[in-house]
N, C-alpha and C positions, 0 to 999 in steps of 0.2 A: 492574632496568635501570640502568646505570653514570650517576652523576649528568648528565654531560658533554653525555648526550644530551638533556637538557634544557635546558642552558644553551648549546647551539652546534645551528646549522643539520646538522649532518651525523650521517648514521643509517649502517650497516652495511648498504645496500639493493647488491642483484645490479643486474647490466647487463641479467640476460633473465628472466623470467620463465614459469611454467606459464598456461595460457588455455586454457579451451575456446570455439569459435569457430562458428558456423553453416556449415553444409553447407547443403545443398538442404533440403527440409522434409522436419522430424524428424528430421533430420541433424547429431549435433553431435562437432567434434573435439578432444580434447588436442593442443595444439602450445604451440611457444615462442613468448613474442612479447618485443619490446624492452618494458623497464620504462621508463612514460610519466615526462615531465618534467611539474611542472609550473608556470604560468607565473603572471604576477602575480595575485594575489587566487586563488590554489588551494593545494593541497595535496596530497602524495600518503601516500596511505590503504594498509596492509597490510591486506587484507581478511582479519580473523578470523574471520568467518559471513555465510552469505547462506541469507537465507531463498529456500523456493520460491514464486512468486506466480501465482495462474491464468495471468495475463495471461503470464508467461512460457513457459507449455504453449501460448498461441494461438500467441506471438511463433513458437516452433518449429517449427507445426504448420501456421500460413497466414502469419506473416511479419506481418501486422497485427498491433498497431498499431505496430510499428516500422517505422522509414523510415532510410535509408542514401543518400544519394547520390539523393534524391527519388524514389527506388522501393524494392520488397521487398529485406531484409536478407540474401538466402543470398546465398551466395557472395562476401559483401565483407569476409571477416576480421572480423567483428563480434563479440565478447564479450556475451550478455547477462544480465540476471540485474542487479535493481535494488533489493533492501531485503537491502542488507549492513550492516554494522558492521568497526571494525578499529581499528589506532592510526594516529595521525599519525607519520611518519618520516622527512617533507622538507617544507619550505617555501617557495612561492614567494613572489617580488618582495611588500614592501610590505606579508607576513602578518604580525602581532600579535596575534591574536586567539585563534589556538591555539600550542599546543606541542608541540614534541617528544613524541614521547613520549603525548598524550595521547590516550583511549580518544575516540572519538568514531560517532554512526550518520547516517546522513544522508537527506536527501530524494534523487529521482530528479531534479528540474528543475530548472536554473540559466536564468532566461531570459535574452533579450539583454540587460535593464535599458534597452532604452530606445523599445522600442514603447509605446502609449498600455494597452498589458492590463498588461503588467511593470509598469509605473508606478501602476495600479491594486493591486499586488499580485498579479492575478492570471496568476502566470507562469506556472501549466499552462497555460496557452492563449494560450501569448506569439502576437504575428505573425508573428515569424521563426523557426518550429519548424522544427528541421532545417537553420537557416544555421549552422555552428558557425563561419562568418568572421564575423557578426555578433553573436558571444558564445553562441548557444542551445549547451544540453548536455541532454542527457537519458537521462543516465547508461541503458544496457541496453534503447534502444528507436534511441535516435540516433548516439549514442557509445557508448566502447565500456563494458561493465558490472561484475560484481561476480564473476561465476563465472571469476574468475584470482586471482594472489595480490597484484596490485597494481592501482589504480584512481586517478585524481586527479579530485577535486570543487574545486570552487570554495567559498568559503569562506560562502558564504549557504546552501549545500547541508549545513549538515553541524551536528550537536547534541552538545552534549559527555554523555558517557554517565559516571553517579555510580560510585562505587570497586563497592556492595554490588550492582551490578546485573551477572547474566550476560551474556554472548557473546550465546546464543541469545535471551534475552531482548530485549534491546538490538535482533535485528531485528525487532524483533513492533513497534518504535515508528511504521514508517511504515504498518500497516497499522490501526493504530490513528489514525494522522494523518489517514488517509482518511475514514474513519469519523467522525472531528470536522471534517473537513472539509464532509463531509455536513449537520453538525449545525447548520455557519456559515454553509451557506448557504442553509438554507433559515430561518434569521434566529436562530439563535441562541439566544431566548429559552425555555428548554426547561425550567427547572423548573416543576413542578405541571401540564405537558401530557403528555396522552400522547401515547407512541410507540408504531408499529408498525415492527418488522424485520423484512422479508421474507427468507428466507434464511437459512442458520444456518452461513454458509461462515465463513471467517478474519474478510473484513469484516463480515459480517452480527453474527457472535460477538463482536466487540470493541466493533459499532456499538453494542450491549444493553448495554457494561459502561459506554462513555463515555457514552451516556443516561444511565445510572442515575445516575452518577457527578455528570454534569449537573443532578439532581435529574429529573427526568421522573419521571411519575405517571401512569399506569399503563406498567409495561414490556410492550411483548407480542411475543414472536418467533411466527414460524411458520417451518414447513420439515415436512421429510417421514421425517426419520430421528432416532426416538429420542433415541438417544444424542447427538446433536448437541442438540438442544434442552433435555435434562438439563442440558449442560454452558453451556447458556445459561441457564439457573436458579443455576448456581453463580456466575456473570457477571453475575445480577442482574436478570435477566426475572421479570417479576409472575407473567406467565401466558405459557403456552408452549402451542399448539396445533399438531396435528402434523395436515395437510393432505389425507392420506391416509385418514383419518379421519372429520374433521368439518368441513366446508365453511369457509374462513378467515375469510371474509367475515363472516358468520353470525356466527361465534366473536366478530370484533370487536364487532359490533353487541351482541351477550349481554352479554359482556364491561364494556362502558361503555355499559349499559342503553341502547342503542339512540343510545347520540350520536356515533359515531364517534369519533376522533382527529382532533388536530391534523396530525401529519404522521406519513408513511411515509418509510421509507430502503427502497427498493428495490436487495438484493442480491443476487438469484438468478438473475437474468435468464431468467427464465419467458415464454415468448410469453406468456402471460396476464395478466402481475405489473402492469404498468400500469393495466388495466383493473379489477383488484380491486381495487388501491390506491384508485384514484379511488370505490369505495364504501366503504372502510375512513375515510378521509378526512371530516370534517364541512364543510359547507360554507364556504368560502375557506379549508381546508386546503391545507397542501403535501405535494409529494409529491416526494424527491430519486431519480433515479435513478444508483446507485453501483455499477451490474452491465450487461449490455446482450446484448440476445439474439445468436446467431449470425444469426438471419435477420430480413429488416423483417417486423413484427406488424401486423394491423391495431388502430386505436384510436379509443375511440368520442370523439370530439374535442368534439362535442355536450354531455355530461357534463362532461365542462369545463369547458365555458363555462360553459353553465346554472348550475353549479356555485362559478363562479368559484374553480375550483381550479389552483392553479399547481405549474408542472413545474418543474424544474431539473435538469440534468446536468451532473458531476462529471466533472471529470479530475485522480486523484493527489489529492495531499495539498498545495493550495495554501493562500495565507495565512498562512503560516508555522505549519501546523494540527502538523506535526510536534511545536512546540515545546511547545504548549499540550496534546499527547498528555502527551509526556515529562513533564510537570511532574506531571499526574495517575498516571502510573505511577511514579515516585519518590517519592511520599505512600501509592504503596501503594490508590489508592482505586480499585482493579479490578487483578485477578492474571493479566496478560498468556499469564502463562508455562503457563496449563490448556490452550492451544489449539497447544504445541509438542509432538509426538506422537512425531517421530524424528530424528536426526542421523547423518550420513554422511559419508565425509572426501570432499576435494575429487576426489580422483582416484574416485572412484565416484560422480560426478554420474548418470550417466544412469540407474542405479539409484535414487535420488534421486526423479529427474525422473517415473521409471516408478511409483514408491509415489504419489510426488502424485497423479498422471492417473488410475492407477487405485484410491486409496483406498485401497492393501491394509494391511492391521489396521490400517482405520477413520483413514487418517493423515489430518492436518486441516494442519498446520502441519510440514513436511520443512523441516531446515535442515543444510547445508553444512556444513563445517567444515576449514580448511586442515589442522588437527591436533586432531586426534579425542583 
């Protein structure tokens, strides 16, 4: 890249750009759209990769949890698609902090900065989600996202990415974010406890490597397919128990002679996963929920109590959990990159989109790619 564009605001960026856009459900289209500006304290992002995220197969298929204009996303020209990567290539008002020029990945949330949650840090769950006159962004749920070739974040949203780390790599950081996000909030203190992973999906997978990573003692995934649970052994699961099999519960119990765990990260969103949890669980254990079923579950709330066991639900990778992902991927202490399975150029998303949904050869992690 010619020095200059490191040393001056101006990049070789088009007037218009490629997007794919929401149609009706499961509806999605290539068109042109204007290449965004952007304004003080953002940036604009050429998107080099974007991963595919479950939540991006609901966005398409029932519109939850994205919101547009205070209701369902179809039909509003909407972009989505939210754990990209790319360079920086413009600069708005007032930015110093990046450059030209530089590799960067980012989170999904910018909140307003000035509800009483943003202030707490806790901007997945700002109060004005969906005002974007009040500053909210929510890059590929509320604005618009990552599946086009240009994107602008705001400058809290976004992690500078090391020279030796890939494209594909680089987005695996927010799904990892989440996963430590999990870990902070249900207190954080997690060397020499055990964990249980429910789930052995993207977050379940990466939740096992940031455990480990974290020092936890004993690892334990559960899930229902082999191979996926192998590759949570390689990621750093003690014990892996496949559900199909042999009762999970049980397993845990055997497993830590009968004391349970400290806490579960709930990733599968099992109608059941709650309720086994809370037996997995010792008592005043936690138990994070980072998955969520399609339909309300019943739960035995009684167990709980008695129990004095405590819940927590997760939105995204708040707390700035991205940051604290990336550091432990940059040292190398968990190999993100076992759980990217396939890449596809931009203009064959819905093929893409169609391996995620349906698995085919085993995909775990489908990632974009403007140029393959």
């Amino acid at each position: 890249m010619p020095e200059q564009h490191f040393l001056t605001n101006e990049f070789v960026v088009p007037e218009r750009m490629k997007a794919w856009v929401l149609g009706g459900p499961d509806e999605i289209y290539l068109v042109e759209k204007p290449v965004p500006e952007p304004n003080i304290a953002e940036v604009l992002v050429r998107i080099d990769a974007v991963a595919i995220c479950a939540t991006d197969l609901e966005i398409l298929r029932h519109g939850v949890p994205a919101m547009v204009e205070g209701g369902l996303p179809f039909h509003k020209n909407l972009t989505i698609g939210h754990e990209y990567m790319g360079t920086v290539v413009k600069l708005g008002t007032a930015v110093d902090e990046y450059r030209i020029g530089d590799r960067v990945t980012v989170e999904v949330h910018a909140g307003c900065g000035r509800c009483a949650r943003c202030r707490q840090g806790m901007y997945t769950s700002c109060l004005n989600y969906g005002d974007a006159a009040k500053g909210h962004r929510a890059n590929g749920f509320t604005t618009d996202g990552g599946f086009a070739e240009y994107a602008v974040n705001h400058i809290n949203t976004l992690v500078h990415v090391p020279d030796d780390m890939t494209d594909e790599e680089a987005t695996l950081v927010v799904t990892a974010g989440t996963s430590m996000y999990g870990l902070d909030v249900l207190g954080g203190l997690i060397a020499g406890e055990g964990v249980v992973v429910t789930g052995p999906g993207p977050i379940g997978l990466l939740g096992v490597a940031v455990a480990k990573a974290l020092g936890a003692d004993p690892v334990i995934l559960t899930g229902t397919r082999d191979r996926r649970l192998e590759l949570g052994k390689e990621l750093g699961a003690d014990h892996v128990v496949n559900a199909r099999r042999e009762d999970a519960v049980a397993a845990v119990r055997r497993i830590t002679n009968g004391r349970g765990v400290h806490f579960v990260v709930e990733c599968s969103g099992a109608p059941e996963a709650l309720n086994q949890a809370a037996q997995m669980v010792n008592r005043g254990g936690r138990i994070c929920l980072a998955a969520f079923p399609q339909h309300p579950v019943p739960v035995d709330l009684a167990a709980l109590a008695r129990n004095n066991i405590y819940v927590f639900g997760i939105r995204g990778e708040g707390q700035s959990a991205t940051h604290r992902a990336m550091a432990l991927m940059k040292q190398r202490r968990f190999d993100a990159r076992l759980i990217h399975t396939h890449t596809f150029p931009l203009d064959e998303l819905p093929t893409a989109l169609k391996y995620a949904r349906e698995r085919i050869d085993d995909a775990i992690k489908v990632v974009v790619k403007a140029k393959c």
